[in-house]
C-alpha positions as CSV (number, residue, x, y, z in Angstrom):
1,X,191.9,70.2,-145.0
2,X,190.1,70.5,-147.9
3,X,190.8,73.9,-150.2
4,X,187.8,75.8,-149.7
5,X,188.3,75.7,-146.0
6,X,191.7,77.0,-146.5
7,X,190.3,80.0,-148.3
8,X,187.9,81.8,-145.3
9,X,184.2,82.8,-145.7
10,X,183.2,83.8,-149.0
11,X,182.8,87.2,-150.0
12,X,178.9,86.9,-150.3
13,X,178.9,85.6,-146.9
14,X,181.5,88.3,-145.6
15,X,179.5,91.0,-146.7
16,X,176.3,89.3,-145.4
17,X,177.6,89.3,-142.2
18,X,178.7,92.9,-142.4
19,X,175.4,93.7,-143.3
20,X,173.9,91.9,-140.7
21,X,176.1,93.9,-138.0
22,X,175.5,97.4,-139.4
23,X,171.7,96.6,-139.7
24,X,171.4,94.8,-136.1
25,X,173.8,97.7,-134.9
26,X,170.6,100.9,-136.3
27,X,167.9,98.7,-134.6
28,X,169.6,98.0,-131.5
29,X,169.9,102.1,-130.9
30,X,166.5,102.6,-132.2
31,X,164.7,99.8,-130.8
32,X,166.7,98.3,-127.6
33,X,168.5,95.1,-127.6
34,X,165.1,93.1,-127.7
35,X,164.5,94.2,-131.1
36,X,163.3,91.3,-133.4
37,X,165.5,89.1,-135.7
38,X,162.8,89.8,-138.5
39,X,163.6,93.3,-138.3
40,X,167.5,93.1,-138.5
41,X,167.0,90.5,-141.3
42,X,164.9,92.9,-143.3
43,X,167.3,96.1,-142.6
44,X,170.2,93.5,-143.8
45,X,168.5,92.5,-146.8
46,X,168.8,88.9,-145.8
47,X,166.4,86.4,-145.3
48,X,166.3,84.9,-141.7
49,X,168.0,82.0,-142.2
50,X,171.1,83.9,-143.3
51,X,170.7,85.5,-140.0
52,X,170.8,82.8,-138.0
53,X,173.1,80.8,-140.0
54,X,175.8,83.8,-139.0
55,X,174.0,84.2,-135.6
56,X,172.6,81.2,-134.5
57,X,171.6,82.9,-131.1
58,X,170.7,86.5,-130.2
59,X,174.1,87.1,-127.8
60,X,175.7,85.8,-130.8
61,X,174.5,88.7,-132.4
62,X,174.9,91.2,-129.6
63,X,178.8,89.9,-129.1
64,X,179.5,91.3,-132.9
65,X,177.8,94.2,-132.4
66,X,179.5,95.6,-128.6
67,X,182.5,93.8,-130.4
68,X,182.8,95.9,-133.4
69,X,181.4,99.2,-131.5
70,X,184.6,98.4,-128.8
71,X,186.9,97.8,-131.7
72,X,185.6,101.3,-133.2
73,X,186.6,103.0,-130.4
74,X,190.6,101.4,-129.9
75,X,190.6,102.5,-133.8
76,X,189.8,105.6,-132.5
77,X,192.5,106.1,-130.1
78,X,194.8,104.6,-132.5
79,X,193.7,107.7,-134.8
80,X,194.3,110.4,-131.8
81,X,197.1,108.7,-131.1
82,X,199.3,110.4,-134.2
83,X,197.4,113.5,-133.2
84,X,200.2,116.4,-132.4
85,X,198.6,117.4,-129.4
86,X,198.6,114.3,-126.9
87,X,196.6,116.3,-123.9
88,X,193.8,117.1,-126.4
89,X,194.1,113.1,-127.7
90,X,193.9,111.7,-124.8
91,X,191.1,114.3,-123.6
92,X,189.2,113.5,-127.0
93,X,189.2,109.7,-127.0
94,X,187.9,110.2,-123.0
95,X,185.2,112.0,-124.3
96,X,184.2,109.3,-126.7
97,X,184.9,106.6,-124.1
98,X,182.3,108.1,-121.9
99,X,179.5,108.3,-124.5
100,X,180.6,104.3,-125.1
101,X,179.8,103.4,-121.8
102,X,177.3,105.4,-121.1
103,X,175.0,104.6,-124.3
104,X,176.6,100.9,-124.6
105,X,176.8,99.3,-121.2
106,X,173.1,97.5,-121.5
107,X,174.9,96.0,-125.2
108,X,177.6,94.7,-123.7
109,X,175.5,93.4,-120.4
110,X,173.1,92.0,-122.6
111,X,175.9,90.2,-125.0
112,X,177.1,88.6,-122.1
113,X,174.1,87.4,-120.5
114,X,174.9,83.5,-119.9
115,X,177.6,81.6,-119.2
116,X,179.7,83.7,-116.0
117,X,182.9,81.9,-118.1
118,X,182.3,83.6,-121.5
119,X,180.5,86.7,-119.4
120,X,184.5,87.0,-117.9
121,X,186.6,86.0,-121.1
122,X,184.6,88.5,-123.6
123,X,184.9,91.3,-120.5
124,X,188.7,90.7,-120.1
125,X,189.4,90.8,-123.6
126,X,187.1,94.1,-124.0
127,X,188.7,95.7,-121.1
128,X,191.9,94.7,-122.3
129,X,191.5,96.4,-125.3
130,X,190.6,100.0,-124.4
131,X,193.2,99.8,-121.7
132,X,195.6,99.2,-123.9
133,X,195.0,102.2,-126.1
134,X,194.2,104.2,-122.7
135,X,197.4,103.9,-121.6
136,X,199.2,104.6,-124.9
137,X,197.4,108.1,-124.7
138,X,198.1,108.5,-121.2
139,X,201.7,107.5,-121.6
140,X,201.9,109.7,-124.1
141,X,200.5,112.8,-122.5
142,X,201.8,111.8,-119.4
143,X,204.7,115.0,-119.7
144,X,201.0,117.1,-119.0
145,X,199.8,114.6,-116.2
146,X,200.6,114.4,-112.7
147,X,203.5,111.9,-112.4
148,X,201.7,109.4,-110.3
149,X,198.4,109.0,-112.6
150,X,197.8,105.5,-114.7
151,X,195.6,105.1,-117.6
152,X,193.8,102.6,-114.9
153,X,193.0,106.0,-112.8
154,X,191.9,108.0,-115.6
155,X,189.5,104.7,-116.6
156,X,188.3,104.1,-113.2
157,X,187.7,107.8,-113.2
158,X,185.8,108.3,-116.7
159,X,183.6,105.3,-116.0
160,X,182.0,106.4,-112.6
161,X,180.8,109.6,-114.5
162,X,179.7,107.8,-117.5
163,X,178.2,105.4,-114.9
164,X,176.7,107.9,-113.1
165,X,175.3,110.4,-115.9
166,X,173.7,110.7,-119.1
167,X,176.2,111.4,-121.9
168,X,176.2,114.9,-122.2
169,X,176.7,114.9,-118.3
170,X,179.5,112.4,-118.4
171,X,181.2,114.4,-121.2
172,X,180.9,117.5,-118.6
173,X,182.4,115.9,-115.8
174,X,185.6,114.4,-118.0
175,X,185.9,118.2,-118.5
176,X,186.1,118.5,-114.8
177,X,188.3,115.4,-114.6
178,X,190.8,117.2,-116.4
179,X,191.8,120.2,-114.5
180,X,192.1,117.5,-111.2
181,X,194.3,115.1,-114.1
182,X,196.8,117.8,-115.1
183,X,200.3,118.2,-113.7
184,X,199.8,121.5,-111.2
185,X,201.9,124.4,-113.4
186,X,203.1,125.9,-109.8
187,X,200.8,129.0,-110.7
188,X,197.7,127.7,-108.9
């Protein structure tokens, strides 16, 4: 192995590709996820071939972008996790994880488009990920909970009403969610 492939990308091309993310990432939510190369190239400050040098096909591009926007919200529920009120943390990062699938479910079906075997792999892995922080705020709130909920429930849950409604919509039925989520305080 030769040293500069010891080293990683270089820092020109790091940032490039940052660049390339954050632009693709504004024109994606402006334009739809048919928006041309050109234009994320140009909103990069790159020239194309620097695109597609990093990209080298559009669901290359898409899989960064529903990557980094999945990995934004774990980061997220790793934040609200050392929050000093789990119910309200677990009841926040819901809220967000709503929005996500309601306003990035076309990204992610779009990244995948293709091969069923990478369509499954990138899925698992995504899935893996928000379940895992799920059910860190879930077992952490859980004292709050009924006893027999999973963070699998309260997932399954959240996504039929993000599924089902526009954000704002979704956000009001998590609301709803809650009081049917919450141990009974014998006072009801």
């Amino acid at each position: 192995m030769s040293p500069v492939s010891k080293r990683g990308p270089r820092s020109d091309a790091s940032r490039n590709r940052a660049r390339l993310v954050a632009a693709a990432r504004e024109a994606l939510a402006e334009a739809g996820n048919d928006v041309a190369f050109d234009v994320i190239a140009r909103r990069a400050g790159v020239g194309n071939a620097t695109l597609y040098r990093h990209f080298p096909t559009r669901a290359d591009l898409l899989v960064a972008v529903y990557a980094d926007e999945v990995a934004a919200l774990c980061q997220r529920g790793e934040q609200l996790l050392g929050s000093a009120a789990p119910t309200e943390a677990l009841f926040a990062w819901l809220d967000e994880f709503v929005v996500h699938v309601a306003t990035k479910r076309p990204l992610a079906l779009a990244a995948t488009e293709g091969s069923d075997e990478s369509r499954t792999t990138l899925f698992r892995d995504w899935h893996a990920s928000i379940t895992s922080i799920a059910d860190r705020l879930v077992r952490r709130a859980q004292p709050a909970l009924r006893s027999d909920l999973t963070a699998t429930d309260v997932l399954t849950l959240a996504s039929g009403a993000a599924l089902t409604a526009d954000p704002a919509q979704a956000r009001r039925l998590v609301a709803l969610l809650r009081t049917g989520i919450l141990a009974s305080t014998g006072t009801d």
